[in-house]
Every structure is written in structure tokens, then in C-alpha cells.
C-alpha positions in Angstrom: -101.0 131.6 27.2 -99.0 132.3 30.5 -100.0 135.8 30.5 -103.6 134.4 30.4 -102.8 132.0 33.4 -101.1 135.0 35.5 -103.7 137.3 35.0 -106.4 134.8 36.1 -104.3 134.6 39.1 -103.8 138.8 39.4 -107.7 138.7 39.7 -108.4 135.6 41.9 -107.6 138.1 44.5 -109.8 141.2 42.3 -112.2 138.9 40.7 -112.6 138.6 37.5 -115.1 137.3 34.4 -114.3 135.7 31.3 -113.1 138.0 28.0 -115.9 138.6 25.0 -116.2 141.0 22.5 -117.8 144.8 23.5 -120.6 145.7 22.4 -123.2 148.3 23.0 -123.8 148.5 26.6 -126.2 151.7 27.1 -129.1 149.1 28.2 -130.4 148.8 32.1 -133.1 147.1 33.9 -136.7 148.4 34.0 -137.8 150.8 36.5 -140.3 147.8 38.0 -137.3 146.0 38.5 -136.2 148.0 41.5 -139.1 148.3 43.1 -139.6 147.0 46.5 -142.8 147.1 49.3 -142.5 149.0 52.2 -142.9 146.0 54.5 -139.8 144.4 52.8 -138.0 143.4 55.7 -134.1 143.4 55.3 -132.1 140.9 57.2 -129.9 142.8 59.8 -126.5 142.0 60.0 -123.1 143.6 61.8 -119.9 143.8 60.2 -116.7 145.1 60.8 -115.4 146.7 57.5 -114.1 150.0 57.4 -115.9 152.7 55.8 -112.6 153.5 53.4 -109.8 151.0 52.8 -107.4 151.1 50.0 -105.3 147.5 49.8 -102.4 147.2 46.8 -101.1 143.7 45.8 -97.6 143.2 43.9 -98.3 139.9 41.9 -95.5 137.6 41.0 -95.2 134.8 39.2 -91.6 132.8 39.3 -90.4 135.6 41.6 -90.7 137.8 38.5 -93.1 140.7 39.3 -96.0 140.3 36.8 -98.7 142.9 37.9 -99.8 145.1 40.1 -103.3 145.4 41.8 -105.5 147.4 44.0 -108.9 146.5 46.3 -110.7 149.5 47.9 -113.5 150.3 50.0 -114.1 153.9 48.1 -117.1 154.7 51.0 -120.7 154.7 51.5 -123.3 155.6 48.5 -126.8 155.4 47.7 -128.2 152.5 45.4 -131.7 152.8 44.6 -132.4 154.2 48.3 -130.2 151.5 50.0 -126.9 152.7 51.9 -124.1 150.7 50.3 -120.5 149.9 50.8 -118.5 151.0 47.1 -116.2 148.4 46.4 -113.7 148.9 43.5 -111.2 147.1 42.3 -108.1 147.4 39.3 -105.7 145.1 37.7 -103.0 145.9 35.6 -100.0 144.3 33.7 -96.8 145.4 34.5 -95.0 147.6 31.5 -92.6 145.1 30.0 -96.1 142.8 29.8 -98.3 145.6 28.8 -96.1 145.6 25.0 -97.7 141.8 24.3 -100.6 141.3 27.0 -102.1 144.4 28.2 -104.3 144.0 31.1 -106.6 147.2 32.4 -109.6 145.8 34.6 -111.8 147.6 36.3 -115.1 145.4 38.7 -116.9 147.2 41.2 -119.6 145.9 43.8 -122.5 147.9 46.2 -122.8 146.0 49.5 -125.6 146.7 51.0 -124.8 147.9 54.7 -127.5 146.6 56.5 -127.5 143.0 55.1 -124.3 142.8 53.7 -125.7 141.4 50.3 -124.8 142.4 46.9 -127.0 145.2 45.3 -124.7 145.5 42.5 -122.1 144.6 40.4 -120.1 146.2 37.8 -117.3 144.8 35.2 -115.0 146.6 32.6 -112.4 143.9 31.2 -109.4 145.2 28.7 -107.1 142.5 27.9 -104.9 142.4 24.9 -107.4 143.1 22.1 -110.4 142.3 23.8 -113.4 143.7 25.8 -115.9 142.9 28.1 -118.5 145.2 30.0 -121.0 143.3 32.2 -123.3 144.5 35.3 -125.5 142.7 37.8 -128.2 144.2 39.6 -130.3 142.0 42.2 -133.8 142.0 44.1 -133.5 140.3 47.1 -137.5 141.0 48.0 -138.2 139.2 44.6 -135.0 136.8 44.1 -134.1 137.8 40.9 -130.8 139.4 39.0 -131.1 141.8 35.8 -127.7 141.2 34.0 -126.5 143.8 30.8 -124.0 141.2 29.2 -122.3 143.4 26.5 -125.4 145.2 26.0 -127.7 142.2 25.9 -130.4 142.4 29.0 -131.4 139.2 30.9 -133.8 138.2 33.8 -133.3 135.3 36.0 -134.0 133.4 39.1 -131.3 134.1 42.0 -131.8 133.4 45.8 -132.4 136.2 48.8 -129.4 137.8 50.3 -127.0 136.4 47.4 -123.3 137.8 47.0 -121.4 138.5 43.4 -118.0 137.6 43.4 -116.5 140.9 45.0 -118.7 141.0 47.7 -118.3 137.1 48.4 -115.0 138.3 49.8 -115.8 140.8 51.8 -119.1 139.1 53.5 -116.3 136.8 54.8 -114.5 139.2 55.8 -117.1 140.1 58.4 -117.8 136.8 59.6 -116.1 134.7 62.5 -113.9 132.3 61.3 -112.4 129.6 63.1 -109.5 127.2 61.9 -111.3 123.5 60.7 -114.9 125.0 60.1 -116.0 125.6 56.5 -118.5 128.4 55.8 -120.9 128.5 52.8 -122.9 131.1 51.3 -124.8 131.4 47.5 -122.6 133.0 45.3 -123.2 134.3 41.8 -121.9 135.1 38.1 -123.3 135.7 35.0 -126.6 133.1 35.4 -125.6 131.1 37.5 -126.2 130.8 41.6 -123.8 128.4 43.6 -123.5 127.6 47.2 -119.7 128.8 47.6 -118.2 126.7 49.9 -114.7 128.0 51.8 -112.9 126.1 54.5 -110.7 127.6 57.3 -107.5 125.2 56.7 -105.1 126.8 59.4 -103.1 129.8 60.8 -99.9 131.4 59.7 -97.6 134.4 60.2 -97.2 135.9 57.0 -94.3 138.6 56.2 -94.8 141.1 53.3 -93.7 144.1 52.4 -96.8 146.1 54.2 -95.8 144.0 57.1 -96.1 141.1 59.1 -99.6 139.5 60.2 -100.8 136.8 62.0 -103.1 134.9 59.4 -105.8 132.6 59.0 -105.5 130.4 55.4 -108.4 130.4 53.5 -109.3 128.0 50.7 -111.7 128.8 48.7 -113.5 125.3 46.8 -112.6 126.1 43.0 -115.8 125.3 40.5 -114.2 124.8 36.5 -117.6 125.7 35.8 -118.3 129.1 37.8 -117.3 132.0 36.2 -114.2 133.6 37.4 -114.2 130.8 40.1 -112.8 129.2 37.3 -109.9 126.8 38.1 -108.2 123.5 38.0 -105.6 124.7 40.7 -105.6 125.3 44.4 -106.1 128.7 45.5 -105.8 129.8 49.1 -106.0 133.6 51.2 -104.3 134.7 53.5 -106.1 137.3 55.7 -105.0 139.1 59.0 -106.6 137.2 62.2 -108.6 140.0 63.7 -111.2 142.1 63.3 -110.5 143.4 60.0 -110.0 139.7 58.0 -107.3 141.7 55.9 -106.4 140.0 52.8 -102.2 139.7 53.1 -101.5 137.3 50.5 -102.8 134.9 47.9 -101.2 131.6 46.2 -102.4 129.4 43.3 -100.2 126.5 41.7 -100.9 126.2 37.7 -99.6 123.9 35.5 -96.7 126.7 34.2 -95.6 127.3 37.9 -96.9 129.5 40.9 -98.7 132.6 41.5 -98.2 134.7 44.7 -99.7 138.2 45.1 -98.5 139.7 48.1 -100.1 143.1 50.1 -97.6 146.2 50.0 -99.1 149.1 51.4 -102.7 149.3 52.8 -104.3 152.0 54.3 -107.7 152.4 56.6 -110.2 154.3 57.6 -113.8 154.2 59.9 -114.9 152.0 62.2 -112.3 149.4 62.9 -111.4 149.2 66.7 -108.3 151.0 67.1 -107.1 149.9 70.3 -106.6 146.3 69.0 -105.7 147.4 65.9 -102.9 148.7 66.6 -101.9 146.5 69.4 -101.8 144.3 66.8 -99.6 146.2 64.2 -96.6 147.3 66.8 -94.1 145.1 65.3 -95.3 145.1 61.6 -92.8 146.6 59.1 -92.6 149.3 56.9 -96.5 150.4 55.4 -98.9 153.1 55.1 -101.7 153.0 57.8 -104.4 155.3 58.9 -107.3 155.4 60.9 -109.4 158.1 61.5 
């Protein structure tokens, strides 16, 4: 049971879905699906991500390191003629763990460069003895998602420009956020669409072991009722205050204690501006940083 809490928490920063049995998943949307008209127009929006990031969390619960974790921008590819950011992400257990809770998660999102929506989603869960495989694909032209649930296909209803729950993250990410405002955007998993609702709560300087940051505290507002959003507790983000929205840190409070994953080496590189990045970083500790 507190392996199940911890690893919730593990992926509150890698995002998650809930655990079901495998099945055969070698099913995929219709070729009518994708289609779009060649007078779609697709929003046009500027961000600041980085065209390859690589981000590893240590995750602790009790000051007992439980996992480890990794968020990466892997670069730009092609989805169904669109240019899209790769976003993959991994969770696993740490070895004493692994010999009575295994964890091995793999989720992946394509985020669309132009718009900065989600064109995809992508979800391999192992943990302990169970499996899950799930992928999302959406048409924004037609507001509708194509879900393979463990090899089951489903259509439904979503809205334009809507973000999974990868891509949630780094949409804000690109945004300017000020402390006291709360931002919302739809937001969906598995069937459902939700307005997810965030507020900017304050501004802290965090110290990790990839460095110290000056922060703004996110706080996401928890549904028990959406998906890996999942959650009786208060969760809140720590990301760096600049350009890059960096996620530093991450805390939840469960009923067995509380979860802290913490960044310990990152490492960058595209179109971030250097000049303040690095104005910024002087006086961080030790970490592995590039920018090319």
C-alpha cells in the first residue's frame, strides 16, 4: 500500500494512469481519423522550451530515497505531417523496492510546435504484477480523441487545442506566470475532458542537488476523479522563475507521510536564451548543463 502511495507520487511529477491488466494492443485509429482540410487553421503560439532537455528527479519519501525518475524533451519529429515536440518520460523503483514493488513506466507525449497542443499520447505501465498500455491520439480540426485502452479502440468528444497530462505541464511551462493569478486550460485522460485549473501560490529559493533556483510554487487543483490527477493530498511544483519554467522540485502530503522528488542533474539544449540563462545559473551548485 505505501509503495502504491510513493509511486503515485514518483509520477505526479511523470504522470501517470491507473494499473489494468494487458492485453492485446496492436489496434490504432482509422486512417479518416487523421485527416484534416487544407484550410484548417492552427492556432499560433510561442514558447520557450528547448528543443532537447533531459531533467532526473531523486524521489524520497521519509528522507528514504524511494525512486528515481527522468523527464525529457527527446527533440522534434513528425506526427501525421505536424512538427512535434517528443516528450518521454520513466519511472522506476529503487532496487531494495524493486524485490516487492517493481515499478518500470514508460508515458510519452507529441506537442505540437506550432500550437502547443497534444497530438499524442503514449502509456506503458509495469508495476508489480500488473500491466497497462494506453495511447491517445486527438483531432483538434474535428474535437475528437481515438483512445487504444489495452487494445480496446474508442471515439469520443474532446475540445480544440486540448492537452494530455504530459503536455499539461509543459504548456505551462511556456506560459507567463505571475504569483496570485491562476491559469486554466482543458486537460484530458482516458474519456474524460476537464478544465485544469493551477494557481501561482508564491516564490521560493529552492536548493537541490542540481543547484539552487529561484522558484515560483505551483499548485495544481487535485480532481479524485481525473485520472492520474488522482488525489486526496496537496501537491505543489516548484519550477525555476525564468524563461525555462524548470521543474526543481515537487511535494505531496499523504496520509503515510510526505513525498519530495527533488531535480539532480539536468541538462539543455536549443533555443533557450543563453545570456539570461546563465546569468541566472552563476551561483548554482554542482550539475550537468549544456546549451548548444
Amino acid at each position: 500500500m505505501i509503495m502504491k502511495k510513493i509511486k503515485f507520487v514518483i509520477m505526479a511529477v511523470l504522470i501517470t494512469l491507473p494499473i489494468y491488466a494487458q492485453k492485446n494492443t496492436n489496434v490504432s485509429a482509422t486512417k479518416e481519423f487523421f485527416e484534416y482540410s487544407p484550410d484548417f487553421q492552427w492556432r499560433q503560439l510561442s514558447g520557450n522550451l528547448p528543443e532537447k532537455e533531459n531533467l532526473v528527479f531523486d524521489v524520497y519519501w521519509k528522507f528514504v530515497k524511494v525512486g528515481k525518475g527522468t523527464l525529457e524533451i527527446k527533440g522534434l519529429e513528425d506526427v501525421n505531417g505536424r512538427t512535434a515536440y517528443h516528450i518521454y518520460s520513466e519511472a522506476k523503483s529503487a532496487p531494495f523496492f524493486d524485490t516487492f514493488f517493481k515499478v518500470r513506466d514508460t508515458n510519452q507525449s507529441w506537442i505540437d510546435t506550432e500550437s502547443l497542443c497534444s497530438l499524442r499520447y503514449l502509456t506503458n505501465i509495469s508495476e508489480g504484477g500488473w500491466k497497462k498500455f494506453e495511447q491517445l491520439d486527438f483531432n483538434h480540426q474535428n474535437a475528437r480523441f481515438a483512445r487504444n485502452d489495452d487494445g480496446t479502440m474508442k471515439y469520443g468528444d474532446t475540445v480544440q487545442w486540448v492537452q494530455d497530462v504530459i503536455s499539461s505541464l509543459y504548456f505551462m511551462r511556456t506560459m507567463d506566470l505571475e504569483v496570485g493569478k491562476e491559469y486554466v486550460f482543458e486537460a484530458h485522460s482516458g474519456d474524460d475532458t476537464w478544465p485544469l485549473k493551477t494557481k501561482v501560490i508564491g516564490r521560493e529559493t529552492v536548493k537541490v542537488e542540481a543547484g539552487t533556483f529561484d522558484c515560483l510554487i505551483l499548485q495544481p487543483m487535485l480532481r479524485e476523479d481525473a485520472g492520474i490527477f488522482k488525489a486526496k493530498g496537496k501537491l505543489k511544483v516548484w519550477v525555476t522563475n525564468d524563461d525555462r519554467k524548470m521543474p526543481v522540485q515537487m511535494k505531496s502530503k499523504i496520509p503515510v507521510g510526505s513525498i519530495c522528488a527533488e531535480l539532480s542533474k539536468y541538462k539543455t539544449e536549443g533555443k533557450i536564451k543563453q545570456e539570461e540563462v546563465i546569468a541566472k545559473e552563476v551561483s548554482a551548485g554542482p550539475k550537468e548543463f549544456n546549451i548548444e
